[in-house]
N, C-alpha and C positions, 0 to 999 in steps of 0.2 A: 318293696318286694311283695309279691303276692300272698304270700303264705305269712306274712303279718296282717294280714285284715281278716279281723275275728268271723264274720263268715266259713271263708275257707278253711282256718285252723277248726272251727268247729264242727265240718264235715269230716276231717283228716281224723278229729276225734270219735268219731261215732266206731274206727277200727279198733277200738282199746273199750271194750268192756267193763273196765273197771271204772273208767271215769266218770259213767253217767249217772252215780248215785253217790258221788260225795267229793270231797277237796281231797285234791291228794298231794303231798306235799315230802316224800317219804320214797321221791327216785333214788338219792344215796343209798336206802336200806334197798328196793327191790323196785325193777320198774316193772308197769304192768303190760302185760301179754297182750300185742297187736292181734286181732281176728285174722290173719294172713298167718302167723306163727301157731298159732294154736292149729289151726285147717292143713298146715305143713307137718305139725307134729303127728295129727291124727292119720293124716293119709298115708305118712311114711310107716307110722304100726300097722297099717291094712295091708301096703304094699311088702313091707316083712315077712307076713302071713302069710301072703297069697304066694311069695316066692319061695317059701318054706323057710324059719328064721336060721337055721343053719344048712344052707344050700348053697355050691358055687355060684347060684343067681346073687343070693343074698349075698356075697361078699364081696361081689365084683359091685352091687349095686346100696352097696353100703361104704366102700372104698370112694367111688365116684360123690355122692353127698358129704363123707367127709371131708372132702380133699376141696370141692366145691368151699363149705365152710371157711377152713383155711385158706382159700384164695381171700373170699368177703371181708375177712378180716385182716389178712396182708394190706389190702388194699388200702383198709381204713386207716391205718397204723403207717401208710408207705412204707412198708420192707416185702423183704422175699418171702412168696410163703417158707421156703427152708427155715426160715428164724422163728418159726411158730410152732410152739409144743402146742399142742390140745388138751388141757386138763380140766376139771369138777369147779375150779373156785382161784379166787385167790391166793386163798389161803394153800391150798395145791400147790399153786406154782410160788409161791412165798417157800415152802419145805422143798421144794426140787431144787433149788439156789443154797438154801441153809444148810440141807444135810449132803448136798453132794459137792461142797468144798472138803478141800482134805486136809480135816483143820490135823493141830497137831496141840498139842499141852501147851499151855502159854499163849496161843495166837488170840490176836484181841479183834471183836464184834464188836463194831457204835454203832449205835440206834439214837435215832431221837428221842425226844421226851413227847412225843405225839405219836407213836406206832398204836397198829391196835393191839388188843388183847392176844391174838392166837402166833403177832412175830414174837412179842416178848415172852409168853408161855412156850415157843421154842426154843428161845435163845437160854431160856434158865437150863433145859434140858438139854442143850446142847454144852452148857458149863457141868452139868454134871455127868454128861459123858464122856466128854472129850476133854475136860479139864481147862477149857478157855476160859479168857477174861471180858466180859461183858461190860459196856458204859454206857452212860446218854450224855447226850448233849441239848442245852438248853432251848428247845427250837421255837416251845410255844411263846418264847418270849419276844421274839419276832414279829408279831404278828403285825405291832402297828407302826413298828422302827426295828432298828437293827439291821445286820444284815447276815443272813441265814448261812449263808458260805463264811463267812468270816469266824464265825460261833462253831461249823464245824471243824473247820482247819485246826483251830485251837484245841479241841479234844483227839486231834488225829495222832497216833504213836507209831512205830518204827515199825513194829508186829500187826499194826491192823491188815488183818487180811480181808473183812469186808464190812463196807459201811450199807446199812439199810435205812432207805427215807420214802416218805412219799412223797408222790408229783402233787398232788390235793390234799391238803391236811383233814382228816376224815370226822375231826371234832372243829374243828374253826373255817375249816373252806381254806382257808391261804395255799395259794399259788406259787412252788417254791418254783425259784432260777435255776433248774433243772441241770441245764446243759452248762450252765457256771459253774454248778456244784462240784458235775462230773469233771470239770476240764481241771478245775482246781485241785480235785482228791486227784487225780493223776498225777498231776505235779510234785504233789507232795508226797502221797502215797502212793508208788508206783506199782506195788505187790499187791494192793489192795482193789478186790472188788465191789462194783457196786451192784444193788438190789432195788427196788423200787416199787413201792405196792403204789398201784395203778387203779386201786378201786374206784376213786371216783377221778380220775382223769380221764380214765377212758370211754368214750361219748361225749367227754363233755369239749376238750381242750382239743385242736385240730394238731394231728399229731403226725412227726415223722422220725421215729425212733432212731437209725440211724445217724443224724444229726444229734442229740442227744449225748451221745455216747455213753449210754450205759449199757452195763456187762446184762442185767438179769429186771424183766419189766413184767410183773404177774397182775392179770387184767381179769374180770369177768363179763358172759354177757348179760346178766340177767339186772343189773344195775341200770346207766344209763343210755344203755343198748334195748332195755325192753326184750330183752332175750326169754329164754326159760334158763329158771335156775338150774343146776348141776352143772353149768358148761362155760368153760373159762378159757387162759389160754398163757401162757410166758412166753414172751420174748425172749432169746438165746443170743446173743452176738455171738457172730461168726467164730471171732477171736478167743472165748471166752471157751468155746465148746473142750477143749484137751481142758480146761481145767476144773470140770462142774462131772466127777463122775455120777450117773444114774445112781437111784438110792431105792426104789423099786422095780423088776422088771419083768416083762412080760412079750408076749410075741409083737405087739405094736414097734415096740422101739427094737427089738433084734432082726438082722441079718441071719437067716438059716440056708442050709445046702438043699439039696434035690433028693436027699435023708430026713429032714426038719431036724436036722441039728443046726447047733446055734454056729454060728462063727465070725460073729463082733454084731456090733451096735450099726444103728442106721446112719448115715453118713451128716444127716444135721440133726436139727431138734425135736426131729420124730423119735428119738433116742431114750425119754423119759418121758414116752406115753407107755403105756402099760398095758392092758387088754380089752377085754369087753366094754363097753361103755355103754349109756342108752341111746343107741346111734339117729333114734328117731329126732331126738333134741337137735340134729346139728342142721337137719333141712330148717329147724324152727328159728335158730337162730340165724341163719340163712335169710330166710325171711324177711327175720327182725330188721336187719342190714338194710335189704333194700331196700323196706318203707321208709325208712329215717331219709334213706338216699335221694326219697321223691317226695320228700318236702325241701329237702336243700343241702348244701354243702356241708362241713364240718364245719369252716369260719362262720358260713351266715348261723350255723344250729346255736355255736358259740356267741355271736354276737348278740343271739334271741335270750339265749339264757342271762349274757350281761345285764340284757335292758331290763328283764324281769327282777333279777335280785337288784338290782341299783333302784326300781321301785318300790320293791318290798322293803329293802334297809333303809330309804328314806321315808317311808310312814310308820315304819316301828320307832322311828328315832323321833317322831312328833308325838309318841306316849310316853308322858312324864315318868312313868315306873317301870317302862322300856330301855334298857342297857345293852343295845346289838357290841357283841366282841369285837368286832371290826368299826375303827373309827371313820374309815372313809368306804366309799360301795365295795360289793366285793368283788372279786375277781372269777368266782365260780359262781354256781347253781346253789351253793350251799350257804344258809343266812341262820347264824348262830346267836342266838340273844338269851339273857338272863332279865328275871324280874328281882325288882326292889322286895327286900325282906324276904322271900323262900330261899330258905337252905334245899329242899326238895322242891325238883320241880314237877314231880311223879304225878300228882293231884292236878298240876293244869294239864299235863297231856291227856292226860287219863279222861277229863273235861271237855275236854278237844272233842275228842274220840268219840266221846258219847254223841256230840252233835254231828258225827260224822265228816268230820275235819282231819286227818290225818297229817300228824308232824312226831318228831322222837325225840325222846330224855337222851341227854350226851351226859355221863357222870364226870368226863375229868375234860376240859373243865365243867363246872356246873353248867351246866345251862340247856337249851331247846333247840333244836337243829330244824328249818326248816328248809325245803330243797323245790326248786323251780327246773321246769324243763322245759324245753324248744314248746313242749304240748300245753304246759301254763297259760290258762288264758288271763287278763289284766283283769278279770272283774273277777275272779276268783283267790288273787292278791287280795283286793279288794274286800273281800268276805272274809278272808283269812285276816285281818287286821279290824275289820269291825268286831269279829268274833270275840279277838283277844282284848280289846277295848271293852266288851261288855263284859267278858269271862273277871276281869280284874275290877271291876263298877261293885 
């Protein structure tokens, strides 16, 4: 394919700004802003302005870009745009799932033992307001055997009314059997819905959510989309909608009369958007979209990130005081390793960084996260492995 011959990816790169002064290795935490998204963001604040930012121009003409938006990303994801909230993060749409089940005292939440920090600082908060019972299930133990659906089934009870996991594990990279998992907690747990934070699947994994079958999918773009941050988005199954009541609301998601009074919710999952937003972000992420699109498909973007981490985890695994989590290549963009002897790995990031290397401290488990994208080019693998070879000499 064309857009693997380092030439051409290298012109594709000169749109992205941030990459021509250092290794960047750190799309799971944020990717960076294509010159096409940022020229989108600014024109869309001029074009605000010039319509007046609260003017019928401006709302018919802020209506039409976010709706635009939401097609680009239906698109990417294969479903209807109707199944698309629009929200800030994923963490957003992670609490639009959480708090708008209608738990009741006693109703039991599993998670796994891999969620980030802001599901499980809901989930405490949701045991003490609602009085539910909270579990994990052992996932990270999977990583290099086991079988992921089998370890969940086992923690599942009669009262689970929703299981949360992710598509990518955001500390290890593993790739869970998604649409197994869901088809199995069905089976078993028929009351029960599911949740799925989507942080780094989405960009990475060629996706068609309705096959899947999950109830609730919270996605951002500013990860492996290269979007601007604030702007994210939940998938809503169709099915699932009578049972997920709104838990903020505002004129976005209400129905009003030719009074602007209310008189019910919007008919899909425009229902738990809420009001003003910085509407200039959604041309940007817009944008985002369709550069990716004109380098290649979802599979080829995925096959390019394969080939890159199966490079990178076979030359970390040729340094003797290199321990990669994953015993065989991995499955995503994300290549997680620990060194021999550091209890902290804080001082080699930190190391990194100063040479203008970018990769992240994971604390649980210990270790380094580094992250490859379709944009990675192979000799800066390359640098990133010499690097750490010297950094440890």
């Amino acid at each position: 394919m064309a857009t693997y011959q380092q030439p051409a990816l290298k012109i594709y790169r000169q749109q992205f700004p941030a990459l021509a002064n250092k290794l960047y290795f750190n799309y799971g935490g944020q990717g960076p802003l294509p010159q096409p998204a940022l020229a989108a963001i600014q024109s869309a604040y001029t074009q605000m302005q010039e319509l007046g930012p609260f003017t019928g121009g401006a709302l018919a003409w802020m209506t039409e870009k976010v709706e635009e938006t939401r097609g680009a990303i239906a698109t990417e994801l294969n479903v209807s745009p109707n199944t698309i909230t629009l929200t800030e993060s994923v963490s957003s749409g992670c609490n639009i799932a959480l708090w708008g089940i209608p738990w009741q005292p006693g109703d039991h939440l599993l998670l796994s033992d891999c969620e980030h920090p802001s599901v499980i600082a809901t989930s405490q908060q949701l045991t003490h307001r609602f009085g539910i019972e909270v579990s994990t299930f052992p996932l990270m133990a999977t990583l290099n055997g086991g079988d992921p659906t089998a370890v969940m089934m086992a923690h599942l009870r009669p009262n689970t009314r929703l299981v949360v996991i992710s598509h990518i594990l955001w500390n290890t990279g593993q790739v869970l059997p998604l649409a197994t998992m869901a088809q199995a907690c069905r089976q078993a747990a028929p009351a029960a819905a599911i949740l799925v934070d989507a942080a780094q699947s989405v960009g990475v994994l060629p996706l068609s959510l309705d096959e899947l079958d999950v109830d609730f999918y919270a996605f951002t773009g500013h990860k492996w989309w290269c979007g601007p941050d604030g702007l994210g988005g939940l998938y809503v199954r169709p099915a699932a909608l009578d049972n997920l009541e709104p838990t903020y609301i505002g004129w976005r998601g209400i129905e009003m009369n030719a009074q602007g009074k209310p008189t019910g919710w919007k008919p899909d999952s425009r229902r738990y958007e809420v009001a003003t937003s910085a509407f200039p972000l959604f041309p940007g992420l817009t944008a985002a979209i369709h550069l990716l699109r004109e380098w290649g498909t979802p599979t080829e973007r995925y096959h390019r990130i394969l080939h890159l981490s199966q490079i990178l985890w076979e030359m970390l695994s040729t340094i003797p005081k290199i321990t990669c989590l994953r015993t065989s290549a991995p499955e995503s963009g994300l290549v997680a390793f620990q060194i021999e002897g550091l209890s902290n790995h804080r001082p080699f990031v930190q190391q990194l960084e100063s040479q203008n290397i970018m990769v992240r401290l994971i604390a649980d488990p210990n270790c380094v996260r580094a992250c490859v994208h379709y944009l990675t080019l192979e000799s800066e693998v390359e640098q990133l492995v010499q690097a750490i070879e010297q950094t440890l000499d």
